[in-house]
Structure formats: structure tokens, C-alpha cells
C-alpha positions in Angstrom: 16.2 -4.0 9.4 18.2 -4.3 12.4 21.0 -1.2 11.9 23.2 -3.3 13.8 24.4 -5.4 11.5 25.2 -2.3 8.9 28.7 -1.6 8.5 30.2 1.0 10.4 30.8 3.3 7.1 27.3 3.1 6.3 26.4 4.0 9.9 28.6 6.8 10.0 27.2 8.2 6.7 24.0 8.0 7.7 23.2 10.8 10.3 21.0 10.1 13.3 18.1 11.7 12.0 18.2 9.9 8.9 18.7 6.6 10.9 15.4 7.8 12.4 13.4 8.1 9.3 15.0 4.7 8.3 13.7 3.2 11.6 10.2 4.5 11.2 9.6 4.0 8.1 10.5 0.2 9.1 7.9 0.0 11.1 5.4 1.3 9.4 6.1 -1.7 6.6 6.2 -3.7 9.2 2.6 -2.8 10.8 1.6 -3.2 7.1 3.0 -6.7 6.7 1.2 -7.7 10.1 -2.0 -6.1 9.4 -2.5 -8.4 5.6 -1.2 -11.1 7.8 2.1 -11.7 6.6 4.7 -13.0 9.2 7.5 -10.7 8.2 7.9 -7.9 5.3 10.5 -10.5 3.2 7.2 -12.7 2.5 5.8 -9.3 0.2 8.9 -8.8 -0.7 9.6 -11.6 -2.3 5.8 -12.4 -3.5 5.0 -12.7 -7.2 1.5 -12.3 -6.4 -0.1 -10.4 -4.0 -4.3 -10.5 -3.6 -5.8 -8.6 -0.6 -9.3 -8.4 -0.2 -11.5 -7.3 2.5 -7.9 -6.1 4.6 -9.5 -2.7 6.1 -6.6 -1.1 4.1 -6.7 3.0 5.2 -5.8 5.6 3.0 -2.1 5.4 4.9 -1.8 1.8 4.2 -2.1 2.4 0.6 0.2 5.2 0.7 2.8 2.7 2.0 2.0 -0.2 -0.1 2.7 2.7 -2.9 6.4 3.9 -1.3 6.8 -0.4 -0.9 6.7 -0.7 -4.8 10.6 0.1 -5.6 11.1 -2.8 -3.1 8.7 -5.5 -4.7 10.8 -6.7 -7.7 9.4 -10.2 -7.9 5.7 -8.5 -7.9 3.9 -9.7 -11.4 0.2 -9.3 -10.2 -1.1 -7.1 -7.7 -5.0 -7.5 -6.7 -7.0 -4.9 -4.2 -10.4 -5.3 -2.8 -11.9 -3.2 -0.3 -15.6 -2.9 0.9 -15.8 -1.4 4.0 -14.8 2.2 2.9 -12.1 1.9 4.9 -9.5 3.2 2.3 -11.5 6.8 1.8 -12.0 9.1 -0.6 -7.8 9.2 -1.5 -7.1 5.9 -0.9 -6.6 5.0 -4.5 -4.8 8.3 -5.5 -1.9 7.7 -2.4 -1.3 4.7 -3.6 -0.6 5.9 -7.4 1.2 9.0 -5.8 3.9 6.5 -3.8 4.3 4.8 -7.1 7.6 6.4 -8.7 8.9 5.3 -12.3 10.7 2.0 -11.6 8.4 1.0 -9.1 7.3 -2.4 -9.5 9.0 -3.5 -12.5 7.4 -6.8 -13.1 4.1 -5.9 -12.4 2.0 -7.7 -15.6 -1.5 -7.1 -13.7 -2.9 -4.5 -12.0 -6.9 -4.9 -10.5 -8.6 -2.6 -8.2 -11.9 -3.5 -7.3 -14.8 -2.1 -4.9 -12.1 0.2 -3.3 -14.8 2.9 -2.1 -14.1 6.2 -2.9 -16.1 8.0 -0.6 -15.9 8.8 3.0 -18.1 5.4 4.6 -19.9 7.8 7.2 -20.6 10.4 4.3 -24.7 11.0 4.4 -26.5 9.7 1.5 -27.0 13.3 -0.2 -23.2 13.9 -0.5 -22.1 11.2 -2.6 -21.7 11.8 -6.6 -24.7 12.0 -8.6 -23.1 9.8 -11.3 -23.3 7.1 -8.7 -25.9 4.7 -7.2 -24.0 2.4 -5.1 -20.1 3.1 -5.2 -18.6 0.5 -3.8 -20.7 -2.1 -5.5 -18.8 -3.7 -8.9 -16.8 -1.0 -9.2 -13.6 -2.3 -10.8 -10.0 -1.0 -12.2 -7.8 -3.1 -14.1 -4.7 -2.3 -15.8 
């Protein structure tokens, strides 16, 4: 968003730490959008599906996909995928946590698969006992 282009009232409602915020949270969508290889944030914006697999999503990125979802009204079908453990042990909850009610409000189809959740340098011992191989087939769909 280039705050330029807002109109002055807006600008002089907004005080300069909020402008702040505004501007960081910009480019932390924006890091987002480059990081799944999108050329600008309107692209997700305006995507009716969205499939991302393999992406080394963190924990943070699914956080922000999660605040992103009031933003995403032409969204019907969102598909994760994530193998290398990159998304840790909370990835999955930060993402339902940045979800509000509204968010996302043509969302059909919902699938999270092999998003580990467990810490990828965890030792062997450590992991759940209910659990052979968590990040193989593991698979969520709503």
C-alpha cells in the first residue's frame, strides 16, 4: 500500500504509530507473497484457489496467512502441504488462531496435509508415542 495515495483525512486519522503497524504489517504480506512466489499480494488476493506445497512455510508464515484471511474474499479452496518440518510444532494452531469469524468467507475446501507437528531437529525419543512417522500421510480436511 503506498500511504501516499491515501487521502489526507485518512492520513490525519491515522496516527504515526498506527501508520507504522500498517507499514509493517505490509511487508510482512509482502515477504509472504514473494516467498510462495507470487509477484505481488493482489495475485492471493484475488485467487480462488490457493495450493502450496513443499513452500518451507514457518510457524510465522502461517500466522500471517491466518491474519490474511479477512482479505481473501474470492478464496474457495485453500490446500497446505509441508514436509520439511519447517512449520513446527504451532504452525497449524497460528494459522487457526489468525482466523477470526468472517475470515475467508468463500472458503468451500479446506486440506492440510503432512504439515509436521513436531520440532524437525526434535530427537527420536521425544516425539508422541501415538506416532510412527508424523509427517508421513498425515492429512486434515475440512
Amino acid at each position: 500500500m503506498y500511504f501516499s495515495s491515501t487521502s489526507t483525512e485518512l492520513q490525519t486519522l491515522l496516527t504515526p504509530a498506527v501508520r507504522q503497524q500498517l507499514r509493517a504489517d505490509h511487508e510482512v504480506a509482502a515477504a509472504l507473497c514473494v516467498k510462495l512466489g507470487l509477484p505481488s499480494c493482489k495475485e492471493l488476493r484475488e485467487a480462488t484457489l490457493v495450493r502450496w506445497s513443499d513452500k518451507g512455510l514457518s510457524a510465522d508464515d502461517l500466522a500471517t496467512l491466518g491474519l490474511l484471511g479477512s482479505v481473501l474474499p474470492a478464496l474457495r479452496k485453500l490446500s497446505l502441504g509441508e514436509t520439511s518440518g519447517s512449520a513446527g510444532p504451532d504452525g497449524v494452531q497460528r494459522l487457526a488462531e489468525g482466523l477470526s469469524a468472517g475470515a475467508l468467507p468463500a472458503v468451500t475446501h479446506i486440506s492440510i496435509s503432512t504439515i509436521c507437528t513436531w520440532a524437525k531437529q526434535a530427537p527420536r525419543r521425544s516425539l508422541p508415542p501415538w506416532t510412527e512417522a508424523p509427517c508421513r500421510g498425515s492429512r486434515t480436511s475440512f
